[in-house]
C-alpha positions as CSV (number, residue, x, y, z in Angstrom):
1,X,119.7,54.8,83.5
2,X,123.6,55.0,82.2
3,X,122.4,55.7,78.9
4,X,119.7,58.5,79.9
5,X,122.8,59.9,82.3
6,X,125.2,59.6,80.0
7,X,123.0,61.2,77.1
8,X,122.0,64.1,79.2
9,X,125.3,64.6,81.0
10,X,126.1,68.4,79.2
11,X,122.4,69.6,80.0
12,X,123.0,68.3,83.6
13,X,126.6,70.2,84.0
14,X,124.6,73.0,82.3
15,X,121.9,73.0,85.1
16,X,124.3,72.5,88.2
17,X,126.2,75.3,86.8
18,X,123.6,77.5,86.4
19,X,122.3,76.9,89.9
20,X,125.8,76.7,91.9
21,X,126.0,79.1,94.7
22,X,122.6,80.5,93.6
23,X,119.0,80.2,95.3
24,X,115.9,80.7,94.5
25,X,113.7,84.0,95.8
26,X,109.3,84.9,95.4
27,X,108.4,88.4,95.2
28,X,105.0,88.8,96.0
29,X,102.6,92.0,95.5
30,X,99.6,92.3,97.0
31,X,97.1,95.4,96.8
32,X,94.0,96.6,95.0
33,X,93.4,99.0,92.6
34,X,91.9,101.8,94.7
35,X,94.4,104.6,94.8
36,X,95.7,103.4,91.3
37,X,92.1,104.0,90.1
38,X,92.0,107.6,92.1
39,X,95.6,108.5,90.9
40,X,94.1,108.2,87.3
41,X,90.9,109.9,87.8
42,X,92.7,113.1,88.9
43,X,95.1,112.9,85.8
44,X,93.3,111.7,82.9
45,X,92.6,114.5,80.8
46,X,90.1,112.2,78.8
47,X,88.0,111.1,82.0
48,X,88.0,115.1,82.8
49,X,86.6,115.8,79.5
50,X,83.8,113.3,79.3
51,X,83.2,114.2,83.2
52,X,82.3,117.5,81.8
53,X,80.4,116.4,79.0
54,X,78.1,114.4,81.6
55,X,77.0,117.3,83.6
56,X,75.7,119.0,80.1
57,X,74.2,115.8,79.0
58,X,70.3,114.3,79.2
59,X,70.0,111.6,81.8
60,X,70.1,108.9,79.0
61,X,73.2,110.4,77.5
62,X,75.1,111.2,80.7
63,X,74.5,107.7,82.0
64,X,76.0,106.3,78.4
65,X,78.8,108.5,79.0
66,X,79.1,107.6,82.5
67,X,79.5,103.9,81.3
68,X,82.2,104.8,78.7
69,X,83.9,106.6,81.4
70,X,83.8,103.5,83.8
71,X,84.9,101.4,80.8
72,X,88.0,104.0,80.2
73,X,88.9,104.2,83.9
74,X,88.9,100.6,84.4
75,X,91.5,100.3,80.9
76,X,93.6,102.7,82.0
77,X,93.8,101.2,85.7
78,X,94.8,97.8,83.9
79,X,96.9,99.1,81.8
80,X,99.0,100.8,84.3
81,X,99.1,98.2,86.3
82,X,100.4,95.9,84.0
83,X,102.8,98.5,83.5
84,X,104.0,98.8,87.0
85,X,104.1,95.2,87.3
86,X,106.3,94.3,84.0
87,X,108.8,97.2,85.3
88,X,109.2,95.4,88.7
89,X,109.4,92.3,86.9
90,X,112.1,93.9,84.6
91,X,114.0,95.8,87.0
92,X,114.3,92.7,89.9
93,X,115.5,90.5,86.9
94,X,118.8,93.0,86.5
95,X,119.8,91.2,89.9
96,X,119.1,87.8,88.8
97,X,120.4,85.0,86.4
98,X,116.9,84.1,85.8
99,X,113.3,85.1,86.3
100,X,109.6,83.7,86.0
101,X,105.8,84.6,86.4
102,X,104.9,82.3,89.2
103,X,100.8,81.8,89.4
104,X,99.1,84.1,91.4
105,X,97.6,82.4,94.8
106,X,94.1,83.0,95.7
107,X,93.2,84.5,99.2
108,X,92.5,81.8,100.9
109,X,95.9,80.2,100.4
110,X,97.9,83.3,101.0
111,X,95.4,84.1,103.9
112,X,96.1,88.2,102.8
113,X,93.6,90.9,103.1
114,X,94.4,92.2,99.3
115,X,95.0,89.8,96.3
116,X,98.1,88.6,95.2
117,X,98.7,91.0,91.7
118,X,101.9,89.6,91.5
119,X,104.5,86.5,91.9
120,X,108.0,87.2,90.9
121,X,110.8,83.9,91.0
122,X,113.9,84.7,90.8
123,X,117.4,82.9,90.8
124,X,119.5,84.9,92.5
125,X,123.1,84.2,93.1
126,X,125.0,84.8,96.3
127,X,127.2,87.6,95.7
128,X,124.1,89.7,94.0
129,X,121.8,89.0,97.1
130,X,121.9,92.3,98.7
131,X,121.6,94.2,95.9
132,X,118.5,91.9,94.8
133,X,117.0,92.8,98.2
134,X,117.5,96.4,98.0
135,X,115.9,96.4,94.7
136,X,113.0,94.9,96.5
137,X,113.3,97.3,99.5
138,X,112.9,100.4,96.7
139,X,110.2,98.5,95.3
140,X,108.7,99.0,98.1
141,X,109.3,102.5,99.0
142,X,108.0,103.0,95.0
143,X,104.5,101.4,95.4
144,X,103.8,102.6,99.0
145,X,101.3,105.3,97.4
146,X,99.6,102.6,96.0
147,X,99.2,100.8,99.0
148,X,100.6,97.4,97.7
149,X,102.1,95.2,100.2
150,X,105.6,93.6,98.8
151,X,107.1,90.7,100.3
152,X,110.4,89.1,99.7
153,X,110.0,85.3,100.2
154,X,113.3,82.8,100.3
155,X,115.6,81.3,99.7
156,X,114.5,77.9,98.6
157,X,116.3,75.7,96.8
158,X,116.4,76.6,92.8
159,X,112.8,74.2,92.2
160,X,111.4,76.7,89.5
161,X,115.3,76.5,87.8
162,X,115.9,73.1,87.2
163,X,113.9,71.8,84.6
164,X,115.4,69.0,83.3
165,X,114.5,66.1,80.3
166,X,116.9,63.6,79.0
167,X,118.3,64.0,76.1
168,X,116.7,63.7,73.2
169,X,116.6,60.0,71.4
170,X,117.7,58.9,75.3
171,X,115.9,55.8,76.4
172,X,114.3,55.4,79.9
């Protein structure tokens, strides 16, 4: 055990340096893709154009170009989601020293109407705290229209942060 401390002792001052006077915060997301999915329908000039198309279509043709519409709409929906996501992910990280994906929790563990679409972790230290959570409070205010619920979840100790192996050639 001297060895494997003694081996590892600069990655362990790293660590407890990184983690002093810091904790660790969750920001979850949870919401559907319903007014997402609406917001794009009314913008999407392509979806327009091959609504159009449909109406001047056979039956066999219009329902092919209903299904390549449904396959467009349900891209687009993903792909701005992911958008949205990775710019919360981006902009909550300006307020921390370090940030991870966290797995998503199914409903019956987070016992939530809507699924979890997101789990942000975050180590946050002390004197950025309020600014972290104001961040989240915008977040907020920004996906309202999307009717995603966002929760701020902490502090816990620094679990996801401390990740430690000894050093390398150290024996146990």
């Amino acid at each position: 055990l001297g060895k494997v401390l003694a081996d590892s002792y600069d990655a362990f001052q790293y660590l407890l340096d990184t983690i002093k006077d810091h904790s660790e915060w969750a920001v979850k997301i949870y919401g559907g893709s319903e007014a997402l999915k609406s917001s794009i329908e009314k913008t999407s000039s392509r979806l327009q154009a091959i609504s159009k198309e449909i109406s001047k279509k056979t039956a066999g043709v219009a329902y092919l170009l209903k299904k390549k519409s449904e396959t467009t709409l349900a891209e687009k929906v993903d792909d701005e989601k992911g958008r949205r996501l990775g710019e919360a992910f981006n902009n909550l990280s300006l307020y921390a020293s370090e940030a991870k994906w966290g797995e998503l929790s199914p409903r019956e563990l987070t016992g939530k109407e809507k699924p979890m679409i997101f789990n942000g972790i975050f180590l946050v230290a002390k004197v950025k705290l309020a600014q972290f959570t104001q961040a989240v409070e915008n977040l907020k205010r920004g996906l309202v229209h999307l009717q995603w619920e966002v929760s701020q979840v902490g502090p816990f100790p620094p679990y996801n942060f401390t990740n430690l192996s000894p050093a390398k050639g150290a024996e146990r």
